[in-house]
C-alpha positions as CSV (number, residue, x, y, z in Angstrom):
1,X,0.0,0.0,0.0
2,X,1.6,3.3,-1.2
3,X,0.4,6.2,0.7
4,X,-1.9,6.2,3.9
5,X,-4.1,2.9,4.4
6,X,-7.5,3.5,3.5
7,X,-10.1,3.7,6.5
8,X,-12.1,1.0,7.5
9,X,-15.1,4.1,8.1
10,X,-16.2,5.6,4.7
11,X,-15.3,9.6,5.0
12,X,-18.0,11.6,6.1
13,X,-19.6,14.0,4.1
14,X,-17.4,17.4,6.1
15,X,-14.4,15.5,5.2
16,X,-15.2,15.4,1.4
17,X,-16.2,18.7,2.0
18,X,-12.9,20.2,2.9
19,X,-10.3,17.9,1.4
20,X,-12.1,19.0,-1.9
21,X,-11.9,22.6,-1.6
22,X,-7.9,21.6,0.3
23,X,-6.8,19.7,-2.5
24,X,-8.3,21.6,-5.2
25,X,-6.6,24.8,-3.6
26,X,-2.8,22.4,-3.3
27,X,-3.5,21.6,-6.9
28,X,-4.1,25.3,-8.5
29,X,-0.7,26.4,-7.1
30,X,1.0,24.2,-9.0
31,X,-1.1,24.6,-12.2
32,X,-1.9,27.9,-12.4
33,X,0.6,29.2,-14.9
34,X,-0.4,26.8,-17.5
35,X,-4.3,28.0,-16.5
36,X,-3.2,31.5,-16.7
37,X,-1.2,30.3,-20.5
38,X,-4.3,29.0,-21.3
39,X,-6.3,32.0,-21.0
40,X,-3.9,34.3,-23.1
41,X,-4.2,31.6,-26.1
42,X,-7.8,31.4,-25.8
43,X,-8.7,35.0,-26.1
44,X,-5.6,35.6,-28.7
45,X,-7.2,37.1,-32.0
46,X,-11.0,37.7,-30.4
47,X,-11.4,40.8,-32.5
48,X,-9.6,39.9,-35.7
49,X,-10.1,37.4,-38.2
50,X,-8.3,34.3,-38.5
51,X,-5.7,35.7,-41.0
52,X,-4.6,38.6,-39.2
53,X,-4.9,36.7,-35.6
54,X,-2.6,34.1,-37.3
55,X,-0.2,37.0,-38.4
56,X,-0.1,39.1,-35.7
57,X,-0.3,36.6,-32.8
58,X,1.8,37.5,-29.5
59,X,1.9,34.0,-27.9
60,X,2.7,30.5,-29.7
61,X,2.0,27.5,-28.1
62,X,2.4,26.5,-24.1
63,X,6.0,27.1,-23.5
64,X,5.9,30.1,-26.0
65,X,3.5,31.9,-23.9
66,X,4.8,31.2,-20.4
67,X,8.5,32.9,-21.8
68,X,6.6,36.1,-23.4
69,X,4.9,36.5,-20.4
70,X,7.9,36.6,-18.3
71,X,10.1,38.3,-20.3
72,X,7.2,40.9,-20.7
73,X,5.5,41.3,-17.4
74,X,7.5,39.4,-15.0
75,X,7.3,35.7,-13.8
76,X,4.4,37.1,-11.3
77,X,2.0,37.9,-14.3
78,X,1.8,33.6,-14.1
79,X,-0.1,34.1,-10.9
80,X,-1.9,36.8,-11.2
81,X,-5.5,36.1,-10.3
82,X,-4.1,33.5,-7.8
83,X,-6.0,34.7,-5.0
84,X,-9.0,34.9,-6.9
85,X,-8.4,31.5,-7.9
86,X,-7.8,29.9,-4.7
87,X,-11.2,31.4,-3.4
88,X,-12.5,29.6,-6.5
89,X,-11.5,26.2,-5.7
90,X,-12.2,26.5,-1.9
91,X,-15.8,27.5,-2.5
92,X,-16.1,25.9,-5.9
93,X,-14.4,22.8,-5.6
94,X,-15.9,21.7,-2.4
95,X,-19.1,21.7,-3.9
96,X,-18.8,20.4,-6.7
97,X,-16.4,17.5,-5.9
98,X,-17.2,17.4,-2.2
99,X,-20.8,17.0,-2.1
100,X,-20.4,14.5,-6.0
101,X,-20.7,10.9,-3.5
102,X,-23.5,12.4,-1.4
103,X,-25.3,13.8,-4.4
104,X,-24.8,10.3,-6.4
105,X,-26.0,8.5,-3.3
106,X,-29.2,10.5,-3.3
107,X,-30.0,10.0,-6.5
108,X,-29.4,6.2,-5.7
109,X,-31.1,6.2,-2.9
110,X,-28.7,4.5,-0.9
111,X,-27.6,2.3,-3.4
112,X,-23.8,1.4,-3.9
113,X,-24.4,0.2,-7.1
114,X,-24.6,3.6,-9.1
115,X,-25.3,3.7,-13.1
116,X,-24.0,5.8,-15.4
117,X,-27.1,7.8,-15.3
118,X,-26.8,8.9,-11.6
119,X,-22.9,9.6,-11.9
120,X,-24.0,12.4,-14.7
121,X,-27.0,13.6,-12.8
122,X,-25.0,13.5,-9.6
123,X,-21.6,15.5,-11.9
124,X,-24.5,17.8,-13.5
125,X,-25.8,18.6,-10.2
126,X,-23.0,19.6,-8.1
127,X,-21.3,21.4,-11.2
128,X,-24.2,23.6,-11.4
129,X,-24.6,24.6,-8.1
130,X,-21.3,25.1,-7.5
131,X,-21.7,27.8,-10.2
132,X,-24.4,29.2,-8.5
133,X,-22.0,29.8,-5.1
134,X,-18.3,30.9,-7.1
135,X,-19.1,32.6,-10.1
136,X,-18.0,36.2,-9.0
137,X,-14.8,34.8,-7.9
138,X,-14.2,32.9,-12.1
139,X,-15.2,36.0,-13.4
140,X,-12.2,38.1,-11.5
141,X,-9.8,35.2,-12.1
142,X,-10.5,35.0,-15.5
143,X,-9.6,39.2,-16.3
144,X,-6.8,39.0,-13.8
145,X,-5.5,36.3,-16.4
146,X,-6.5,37.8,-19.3
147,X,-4.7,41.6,-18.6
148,X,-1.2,41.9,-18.9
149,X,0.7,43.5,-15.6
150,X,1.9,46.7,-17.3
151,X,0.6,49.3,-19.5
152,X,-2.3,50.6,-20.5
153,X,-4.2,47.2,-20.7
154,X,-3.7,47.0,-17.1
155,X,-7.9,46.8,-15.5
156,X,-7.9,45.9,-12.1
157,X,-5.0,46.4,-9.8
158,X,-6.3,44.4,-6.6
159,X,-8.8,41.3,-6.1
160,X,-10.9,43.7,-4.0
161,X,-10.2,46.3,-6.6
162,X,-11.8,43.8,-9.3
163,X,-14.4,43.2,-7.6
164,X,-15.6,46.8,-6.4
165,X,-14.8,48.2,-10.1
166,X,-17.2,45.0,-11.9
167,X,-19.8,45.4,-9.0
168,X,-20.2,49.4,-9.7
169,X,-19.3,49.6,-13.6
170,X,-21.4,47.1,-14.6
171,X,-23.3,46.0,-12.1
172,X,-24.4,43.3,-9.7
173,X,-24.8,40.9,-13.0
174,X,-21.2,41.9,-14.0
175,X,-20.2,39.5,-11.6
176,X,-22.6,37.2,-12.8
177,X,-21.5,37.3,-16.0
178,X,-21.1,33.9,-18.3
179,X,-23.0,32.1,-15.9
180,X,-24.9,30.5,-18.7
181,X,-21.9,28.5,-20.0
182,X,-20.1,28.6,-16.7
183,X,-23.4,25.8,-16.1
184,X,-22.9,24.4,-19.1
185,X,-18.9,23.9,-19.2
186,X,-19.2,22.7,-15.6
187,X,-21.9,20.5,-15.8
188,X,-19.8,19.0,-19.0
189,X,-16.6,19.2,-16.8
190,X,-18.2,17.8,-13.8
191,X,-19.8,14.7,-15.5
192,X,-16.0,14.1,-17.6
193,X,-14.0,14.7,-14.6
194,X,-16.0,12.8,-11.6
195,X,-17.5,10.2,-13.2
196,X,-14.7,9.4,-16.3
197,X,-12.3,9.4,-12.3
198,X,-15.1,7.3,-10.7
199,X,-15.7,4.4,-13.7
200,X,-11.8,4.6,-14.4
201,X,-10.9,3.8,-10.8
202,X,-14.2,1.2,-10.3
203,X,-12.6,-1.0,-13.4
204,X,-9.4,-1.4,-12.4
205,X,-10.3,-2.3,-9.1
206,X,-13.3,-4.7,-10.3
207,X,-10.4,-6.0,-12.7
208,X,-8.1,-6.7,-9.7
209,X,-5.8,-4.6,-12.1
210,X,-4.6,-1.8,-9.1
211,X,-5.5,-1.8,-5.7
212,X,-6.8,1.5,-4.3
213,X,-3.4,3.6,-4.0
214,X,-1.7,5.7,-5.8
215,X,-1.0,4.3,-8.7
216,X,-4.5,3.7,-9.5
217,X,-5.6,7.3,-8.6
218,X,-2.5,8.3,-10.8
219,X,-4.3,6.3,-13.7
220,X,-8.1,7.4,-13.2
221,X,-7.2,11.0,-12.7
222,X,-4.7,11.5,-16.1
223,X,-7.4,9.4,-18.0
224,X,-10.4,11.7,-16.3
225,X,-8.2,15.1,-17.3
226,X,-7.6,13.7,-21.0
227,X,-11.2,12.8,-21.7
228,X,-12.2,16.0,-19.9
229,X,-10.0,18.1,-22.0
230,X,-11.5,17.0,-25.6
231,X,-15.3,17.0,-24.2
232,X,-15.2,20.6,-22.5
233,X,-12.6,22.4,-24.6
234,X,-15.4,24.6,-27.5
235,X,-17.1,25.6,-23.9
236,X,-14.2,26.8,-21.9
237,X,-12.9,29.0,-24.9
238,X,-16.5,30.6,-25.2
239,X,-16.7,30.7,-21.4
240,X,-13.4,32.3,-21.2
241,X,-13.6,35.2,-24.0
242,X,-17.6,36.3,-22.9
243,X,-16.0,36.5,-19.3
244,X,-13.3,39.0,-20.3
245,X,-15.2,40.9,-22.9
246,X,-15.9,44.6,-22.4
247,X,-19.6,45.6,-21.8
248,X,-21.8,45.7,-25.0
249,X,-19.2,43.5,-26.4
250,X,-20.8,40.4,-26.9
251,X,-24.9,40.4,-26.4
252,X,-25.0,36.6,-25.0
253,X,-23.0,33.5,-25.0
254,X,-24.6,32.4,-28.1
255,X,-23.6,35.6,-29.8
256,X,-19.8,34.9,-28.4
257,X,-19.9,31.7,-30.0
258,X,-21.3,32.9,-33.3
259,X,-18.9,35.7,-33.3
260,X,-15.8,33.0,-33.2
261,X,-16.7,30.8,-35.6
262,X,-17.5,33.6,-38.2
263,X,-14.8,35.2,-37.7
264,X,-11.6,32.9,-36.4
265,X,-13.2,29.6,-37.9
266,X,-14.0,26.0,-36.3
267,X,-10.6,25.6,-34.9
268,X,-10.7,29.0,-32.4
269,X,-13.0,26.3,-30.1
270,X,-9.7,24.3,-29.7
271,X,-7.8,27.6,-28.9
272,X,-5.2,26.7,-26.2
273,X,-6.2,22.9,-26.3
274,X,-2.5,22.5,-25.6
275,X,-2.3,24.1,-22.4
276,X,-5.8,23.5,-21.1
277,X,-4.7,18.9,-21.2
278,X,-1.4,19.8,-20.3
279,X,-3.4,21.6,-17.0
280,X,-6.7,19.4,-16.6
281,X,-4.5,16.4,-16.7
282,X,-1.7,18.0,-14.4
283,X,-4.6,19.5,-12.2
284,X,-6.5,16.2,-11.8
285,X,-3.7,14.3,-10.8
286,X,-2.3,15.9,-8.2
287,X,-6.0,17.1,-7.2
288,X,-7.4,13.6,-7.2
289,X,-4.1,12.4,-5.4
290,X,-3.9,14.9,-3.1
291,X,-7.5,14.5,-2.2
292,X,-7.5,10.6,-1.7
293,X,-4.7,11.2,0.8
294,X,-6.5,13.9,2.5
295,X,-9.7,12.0,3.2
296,X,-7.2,8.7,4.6
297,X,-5.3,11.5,6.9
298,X,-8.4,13.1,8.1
299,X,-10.2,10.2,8.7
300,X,-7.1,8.6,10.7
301,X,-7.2,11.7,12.4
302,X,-10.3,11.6,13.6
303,X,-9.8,7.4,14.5
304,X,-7.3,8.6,16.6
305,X,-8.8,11.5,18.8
306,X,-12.1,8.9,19.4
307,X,-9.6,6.1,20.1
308,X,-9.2,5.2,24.0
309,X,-6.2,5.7,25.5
């Protein structure tokens, strides 16, 4: 067994709660440049066609971006937004991965033989309504990312600063803003992510192929972040560039969509595809990793304050 043993006790539902948001949080500092990358590549070229975004495009692939950031803004500008982004996860990811077995259980009622059916309601569920409760705090992370750190182009200056400016410039749906395809990219996100994790990790265990340890989370969690990547990719781009557009910019999401594909073509939905597996899968493994451990250490923990002396 490679890591802490897993508990004889099932995790409660708190514990879920906060190694979701923990992990998720663990697993954002590591990734976020190549999130941050991602974002520059995705809304590279939004207001010219596909010719002149071709000729006149400032970042070139993963690596390519991360050096003309740095040698441009600094090697902060691959955080910037990080503190937006950890409020993200802690409120976003415990939701939406936290509350996924106690969700899935209800729609089973009881049951620990779940279908396919009640792992996407369950994914679609908890995705959505974990929307509902971060949103504000994507929005900010998203312009942070999107704005370089000098110049002109330069929109916020603080977190708090974001937020105040969005709130009074364009009002209390400013920070709102994109929630239609926020629901839709996380639903689609959820469902790849938890359940590709969840039926990846149930066959190689009911294949006596792994036991439950790190290798096996290794396994489901690069698979989840691959299959997540090609499934969600046309929605995060669309996601991403109504988030940071100006006010008036785009009328709707649909609109955003439109706009792209008239003007940059099929392939602008696969903008940054690069960067976004390179992240997913790096996010998911050390998320899903970390986050096994975490429930093993908590729950251990807690065996070992009820335990006699």
């Amino acid at each position: 067994m490679v890591g802490f043993k897993a508990s004889d006790v099932p995790p409660t539902a708190t514990v879920k709660f906060l190694g979701a948001g923990t992990a998720a949080c663990i697993a954002d500092l590591i990734t976020f440049p190549l999130d941050t990358a991602k974002v520059r590549l995705q809304i590279q070229g939004e207001r010219q066609g596909p010719m002149q975004a071709a000729a006149s495009a400032q970042y070139r692939g993963v690596l390519g971006t991360i050096l003309t950031m740095v040698r441009t803004e600094g090697p902060r500008s691959l955080y910037s937004g990080l503190v937006a982004g950890l409020q993200r996860q802690m409120s976003f990811a415990s939701v939406r991965i936290g509350l996924y077995d106690s969700v899935k259980q209800f729609y089973t009622k009881g049951s620990e033989h779940a279908g396919i059916g009640s792992r996407l309601l369950a994914g679609s569920t908890t995705g959505a309504l974990a929307v509902a409760v971060a949103q504000p705090t994507d929005v900010v992370k998203v312009r942070f990312q999107a704005q370089a750190r000098a110049g002109a182009g330069r929109r916020y200056q603080s977190t708090v600063e974001a937020y105040r400016t969005i709130a009074r410039e364009e009002g209390f749906r400013g920070l709102w803003k994109g929630t239609a395809p926020n629901v839709a990219r996380n639903a689609i996100v959820n469902c790849a992510e938890l359940v590709t994790y969840d039926l990846i990790k149930d066959t190689l265990l009911k294949a006596h192929l792994m036991t439950d340890d790190l290798p096996c989370h290794f396994t489901s969690a690069f698979g989840a972040g691959f299959c997540t990547t090609v499934i969600a990719s046309p929605v995060d781009v669309v996601k991403t560039r109504y988030m940071n557009s100006a006010l008036g910019q785009y009328s709707s999401a649909g609109h955003c969509a439109l706009t792209m594909l008239q003007k940059e073509g099929p392939r602008a939905f696969y903008k940054g595809f690069m960067p976004s597996f390179l992240r997913l899968g790096s996010w998911n493994v050390v998320m899903f990793v970390t986050y096994e451990q975490l429930k093993r250490a908590l729950m251990a923990a807690c065996a070992s304050r009820e335990a006699p002396f």
